[in-house]
Structures are given as structure tokens and as C-alpha cells.
N, C-alpha and C positions, 0 to 999 in steps of 0.2 A: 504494500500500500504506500505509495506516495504522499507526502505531504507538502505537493505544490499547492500554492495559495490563489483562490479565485478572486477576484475584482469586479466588485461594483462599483460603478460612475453612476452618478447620479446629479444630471445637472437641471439645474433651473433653468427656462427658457432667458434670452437677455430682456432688457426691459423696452416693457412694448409701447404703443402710443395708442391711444382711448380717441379715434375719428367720431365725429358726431356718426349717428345712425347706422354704425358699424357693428353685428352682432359679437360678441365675447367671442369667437371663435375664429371669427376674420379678422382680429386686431393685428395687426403688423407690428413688427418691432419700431421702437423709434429709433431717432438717432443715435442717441446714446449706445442703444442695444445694438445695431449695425458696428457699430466700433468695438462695443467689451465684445461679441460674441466670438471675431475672430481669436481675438486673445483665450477666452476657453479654448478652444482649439489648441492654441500654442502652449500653453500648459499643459494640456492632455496628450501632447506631441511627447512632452517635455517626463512627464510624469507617472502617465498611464502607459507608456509600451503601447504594444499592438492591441489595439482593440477588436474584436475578432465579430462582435453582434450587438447592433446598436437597437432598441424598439423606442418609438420615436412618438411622441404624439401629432395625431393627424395638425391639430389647432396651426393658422400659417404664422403667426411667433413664435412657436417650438421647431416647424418647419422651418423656417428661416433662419432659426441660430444653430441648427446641426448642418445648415447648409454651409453658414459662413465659420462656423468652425470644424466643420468633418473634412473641410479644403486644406487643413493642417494636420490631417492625421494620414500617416503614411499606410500604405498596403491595407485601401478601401474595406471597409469593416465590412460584414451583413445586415442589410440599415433595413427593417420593416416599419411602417406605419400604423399604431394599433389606436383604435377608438375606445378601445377601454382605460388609455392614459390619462384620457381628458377627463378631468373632474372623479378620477379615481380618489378611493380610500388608502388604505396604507397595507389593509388587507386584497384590496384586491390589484394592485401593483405588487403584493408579495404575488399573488397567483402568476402575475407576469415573469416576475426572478424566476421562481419555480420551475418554467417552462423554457428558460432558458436554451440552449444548445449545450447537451451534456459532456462534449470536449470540450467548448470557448474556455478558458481561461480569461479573459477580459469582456464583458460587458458593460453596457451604459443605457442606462433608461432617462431619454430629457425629456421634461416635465414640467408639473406643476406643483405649485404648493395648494392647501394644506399637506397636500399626501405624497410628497419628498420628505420633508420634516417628519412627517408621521411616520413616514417606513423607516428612514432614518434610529428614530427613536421608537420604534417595533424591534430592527436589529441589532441594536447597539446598546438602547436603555438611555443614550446620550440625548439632551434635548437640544436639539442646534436652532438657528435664525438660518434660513436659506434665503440669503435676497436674489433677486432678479443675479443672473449669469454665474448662479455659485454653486459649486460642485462639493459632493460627497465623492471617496473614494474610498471605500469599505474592501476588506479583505477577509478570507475564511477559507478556512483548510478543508469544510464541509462542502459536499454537491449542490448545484444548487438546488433541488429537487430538495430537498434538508433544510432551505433556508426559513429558519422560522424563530421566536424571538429570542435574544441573545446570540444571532448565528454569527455576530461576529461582536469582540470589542477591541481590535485594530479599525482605526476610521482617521483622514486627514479632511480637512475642510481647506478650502479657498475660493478668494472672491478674485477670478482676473479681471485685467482693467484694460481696454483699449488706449 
């Protein structure tokens, strides 16, 4: 038995802009968010190794900031788009760990809050702040199919900045 270490990312989408008459779902990032998003990327370049399976939230500001940060991550991950990201629990983005790819070693689920923070603090027991474009990156010797709470108390936070 092996005790290589799995990787979860876990990033906040960057910060969006609120258009009049634009539904929650179509908000695009703003400026701001355009700028820090590449920077997650470059720290995930930087940090995370290869990331091997991204599940993404449909929403086009989670789309958009794995766009402008997945441009910095070398040897193109498996990027899916799932609708259960959006306005997910903490329980049921653990369903999505879960289901993972049972070789990746690196995956990253980008998101939303309440339920980054919350699965965060399902995994870890840690209570974190996740603001707009800020990454968890959690580690555990267990499958992900095992992931369930306490599955890991190895965890790094950062906020990059454009």
C-alpha cells in the first residue's frame, strides 16, 4: 500500500460584477476578477503540480476564472462542467470528491461559497474565510471514495492577486 498523498484545490471563483438585470448565474467576473484569476492559475502552476481532473461549475464567473487560470497550468487537466456545483452544500460537493477519478492524484473543484468553506470545514474541522479567487489545497493519504469528515488535517490557504 502506498502512501502517496491526494490533492484537493479548491478554488473560489475570482470576483464577479453584479450587471443590472443579469441573472446570478450569468454574472461575469469583473475587473478585478479578470486580473487575480490568472494569478490563481500561476500559483497553482506554482504549487499544485499537475492537476490531472478539474469539475468546474457551469455558473460563467467560475467558467471564466478556470478559463483565465487553467491557461497557466501545464499538461491540460480533465476539466468537466457539473450543475451540481452551483449553489451546492458541503455534503453534496463531498459527493462530487467522492467521484473523483480513482488514479488523479490532483484534483480541483472551482466554486462557490457557502459550500467551499463548508466542505473545507466538513474535511479538515478548520473554519476558513474563502474570499473571491482563494484557494484551499487539502491533502490525504485516503481514496477519494473515503473522503469524509476529518479526511484530511494537512490544508494551505491562499489569496493570489493579479
Amino acid at each position: 500500500m502506498t502512501n502517496a498523498r491526494r490533492k484537493l484545490i479548491l478554488v473560489r471563483h475570482a470576483k464577479s460584477a453584479h450587471p443590472d438585470g443579469v441573472e446570478d448565474f450569468e454574472r461575469p467576473l469583473a475587473e478585478r476578477g479578470r486580473r487575480d484569476a490568472p494569478a490563481v492559475g500561476r500559483w497553482l502552476r506554482d504549487n499544485a503540480y499537475a492537476i490531472e481532473a478539474v469539475r468546474c461549475s457551469p455558473a460563467l464567473r467560475t467558467r471564466q476564472t478556470w478559463e483565465l487560470a487553467g491557461a497557466h497550468i501545464p499538461a491540460g487537466p480533465q476539466v468537466s462542467f457539473d450543475e451540481r456545483i452551483y449553489d451546492a452544500t458541503a455534503h453534496q460537493l463531498l459527493s462530487i470528491v467522492r467521484e473523483m477519478p480513482v488514479n488523479a492524484m490532483t484534483t480541483a473543484i472551482i466554486g462557490h461559497n457557502p459550500g467551499l468553506e463548508d466542505l473545507v470545514h466538513l474535511l479538515t474541522g478548520e473554519s476558513v474565510e474563502l474570499k473571491t479567487s482563494a484557494v484551499a489545497l487539502l491533502s490525504s493519504e485516503r481514496a477519494w471514495a473515503d473522503a469524509d469528515e476529518s479526511w484530511t488535517c494537512a490544508s494551505t490557504f491562499a489569496k493570489p492577486r493579479g
